[in-house]
N, C-alpha and C positions, 0 to 999 in steps of 0.2 A: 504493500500500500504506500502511496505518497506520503512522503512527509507533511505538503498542504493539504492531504485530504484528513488528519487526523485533526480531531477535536476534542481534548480531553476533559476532564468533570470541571474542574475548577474553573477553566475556562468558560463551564457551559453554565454554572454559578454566577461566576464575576456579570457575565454578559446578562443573564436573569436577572441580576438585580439592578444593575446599569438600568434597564430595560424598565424597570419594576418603579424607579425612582425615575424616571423621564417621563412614562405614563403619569404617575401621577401628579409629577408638576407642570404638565402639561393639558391634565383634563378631569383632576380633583382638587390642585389646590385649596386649600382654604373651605372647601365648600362652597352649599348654597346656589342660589341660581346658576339653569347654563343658557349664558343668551344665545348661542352662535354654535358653529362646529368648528372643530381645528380646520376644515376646509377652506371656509371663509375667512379665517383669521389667514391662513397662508396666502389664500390668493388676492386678498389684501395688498398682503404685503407685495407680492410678484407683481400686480397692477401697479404700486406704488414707485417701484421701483424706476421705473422710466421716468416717471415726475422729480421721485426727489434727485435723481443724480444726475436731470436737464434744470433742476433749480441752482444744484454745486455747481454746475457748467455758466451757468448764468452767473450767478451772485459772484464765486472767485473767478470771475475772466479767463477759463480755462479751455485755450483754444488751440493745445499742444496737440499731436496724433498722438502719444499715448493718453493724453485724458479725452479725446473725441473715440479714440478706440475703444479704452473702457466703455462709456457711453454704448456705445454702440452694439459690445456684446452684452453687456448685464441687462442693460434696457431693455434689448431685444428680450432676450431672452424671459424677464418675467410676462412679456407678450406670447412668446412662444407658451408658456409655463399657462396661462388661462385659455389658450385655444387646445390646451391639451386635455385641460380639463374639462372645459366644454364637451370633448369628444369625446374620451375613452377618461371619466375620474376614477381617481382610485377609492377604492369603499372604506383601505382602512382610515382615511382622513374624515369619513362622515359620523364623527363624533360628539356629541355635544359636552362640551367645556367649561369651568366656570370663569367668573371675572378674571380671579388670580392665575388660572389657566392661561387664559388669553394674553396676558400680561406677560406672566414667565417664559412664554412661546416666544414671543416680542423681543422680549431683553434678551433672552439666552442661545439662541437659536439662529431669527431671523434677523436681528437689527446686525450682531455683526459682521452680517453680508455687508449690509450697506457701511457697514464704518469702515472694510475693505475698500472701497470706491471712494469714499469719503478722506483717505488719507490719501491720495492722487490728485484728486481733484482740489482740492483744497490748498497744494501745494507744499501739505507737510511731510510727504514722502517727493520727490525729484528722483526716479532712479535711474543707474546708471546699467546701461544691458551690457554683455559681454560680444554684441556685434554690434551690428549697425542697425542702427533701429530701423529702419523698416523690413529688415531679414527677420529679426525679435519680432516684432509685432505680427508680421504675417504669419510666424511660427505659433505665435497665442490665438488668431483666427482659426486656422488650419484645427488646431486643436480643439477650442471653442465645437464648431461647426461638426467635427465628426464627435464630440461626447453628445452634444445636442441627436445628432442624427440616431445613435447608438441606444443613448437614455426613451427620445420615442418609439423607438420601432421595437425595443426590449416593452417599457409599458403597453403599448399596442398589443403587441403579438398575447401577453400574460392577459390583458384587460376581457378581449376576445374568443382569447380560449377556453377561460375561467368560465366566460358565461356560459356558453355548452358544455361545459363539463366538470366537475373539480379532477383536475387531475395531475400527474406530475411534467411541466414539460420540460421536454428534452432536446427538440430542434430548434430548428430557425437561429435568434438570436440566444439562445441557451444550449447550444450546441455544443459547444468546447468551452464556456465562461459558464457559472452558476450564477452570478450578481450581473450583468450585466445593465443591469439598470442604475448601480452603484456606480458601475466603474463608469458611465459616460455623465451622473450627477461631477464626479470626482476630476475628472476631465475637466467639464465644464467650467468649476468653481476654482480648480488647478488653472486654468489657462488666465482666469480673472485675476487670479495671484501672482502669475508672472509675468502680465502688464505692471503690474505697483513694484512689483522686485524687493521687499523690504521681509524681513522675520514677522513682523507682526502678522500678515494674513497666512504666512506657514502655521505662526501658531495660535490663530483661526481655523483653521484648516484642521489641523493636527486634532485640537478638540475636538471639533465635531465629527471630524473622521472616525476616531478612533472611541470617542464616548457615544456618539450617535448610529454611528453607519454599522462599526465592526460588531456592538449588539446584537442589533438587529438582522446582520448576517448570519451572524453564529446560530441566534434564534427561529432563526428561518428553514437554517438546516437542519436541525433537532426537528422543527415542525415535519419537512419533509421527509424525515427519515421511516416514517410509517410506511411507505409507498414500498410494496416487496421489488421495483427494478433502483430504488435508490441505492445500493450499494454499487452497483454494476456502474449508475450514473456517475457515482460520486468519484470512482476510481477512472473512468477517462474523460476527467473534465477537469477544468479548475475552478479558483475562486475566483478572478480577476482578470490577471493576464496568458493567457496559454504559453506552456515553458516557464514562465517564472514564477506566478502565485497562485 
């Protein structure tokens, strides 16, 4: 067996309760009423996103290519992020929340995407690429564009299938990757981070990677592991990238 295909107890622990404590500061807080779903509070945010980082664009005079680039993919992308949802939403977001839910969602989670963008545009990161900037940048579109293309067609394919059937899939975009829908969020949110070039949105990144995303992996798997061809699955595929993880 692979050494990436093994998941041992503790790890399947740690991730439990990651998982256990994200739920609920994300959709018991505090109690008491729940106005909303985590849905809406995200796609809030994704809607928002175009506004407030054509407001930073506006307000600090930021008329560089890398802060019109940034612009350009995060914007899009929370556009892309509600036409997706329109189409094919995902069920586990249709939650109902409480205030403090919605709040902690905010602060912990979604805002510091945008404090990522906010340190570019603002002009309190300046960073300096190891080519030439427009080799660098086209390198963060390129990459942008295919996690975008990877992260839909992985939802798609799952959202689709699901409804005909519960079952486990194994082709199309889950072919040789098991997360594929991670690995093109990871892309996506990766490539916005090496527009700004600075630690801080790595360790943005690094948090929510590894407190949010590697949970919910681990948990996913453990879910799927009922299915009698998931062994057979689990040993010629991977998590991430085929050949390395």
């Amino acid at each position: 067996m692979h050494l990436h295909n093994k998941i041992n107890m503790n790890s399947i622990k740690i991730a439990a309760g990651l998982k256990q404590i994200a739920r609920f500061a994300s959709e018991d807080l505090l109690g008491g009423p729940r106005p909303c779903c985590l849905a809406t509070v995200i796609n809030v945010h994704k809607g928002a996103t175009f506004l407030f980082l054509g407001f930073c664009l506006w307000y600090y005079r930021a008329i560089g290519a890398p802060e019109l680039t940034y612009f350009a993919l995060h914007g899009s992308y929370g556009i892309v992020w509600l036409i997706k949802d329109l189409a094919f939403p995902d069920v586990k977001w249709q939650v109902c929340i409480t205030y403090a839910g919605c709040l902690s969602t905010s602060l912990f989670v979604l805002w510091p995407y945008w404090f990522i963008g906010w340190l570019l545009l603002s002009g309190c990161v300046v960073p300096t690429y190891p080519t030439r900037e427009p080799i660098w940048l086209a390198g963060c579109i390129t990459l942008s564009v295919t996690g975008v293309s990877i992260m839909i067609a992985a939802d798609a394919q799952k959202f689709f299938t699901l409804r005909e059937r519960r079952q486990l899939i194994t082709d199309g975009m889950h072919r040789y990757i098991r997360h594929p829908n991670y690995l093109g969020e990871m892309m996506i949110y990766g490539s916005f981070a090496l527009v700004v070039l600075h630690w801080i949105p790595a360790v943005i990144l690094a948090y929510i990677w590894f407190g949010v995303f590697l949970p919910n992996m681990i948990m996913k798997e453990v879910s799927l592991a009922r299915y009698p061809e998931w062994n057979a699955y689990r040993a010629r595929s991977w998590w991430l990238i085929p050949g390395v993880i």
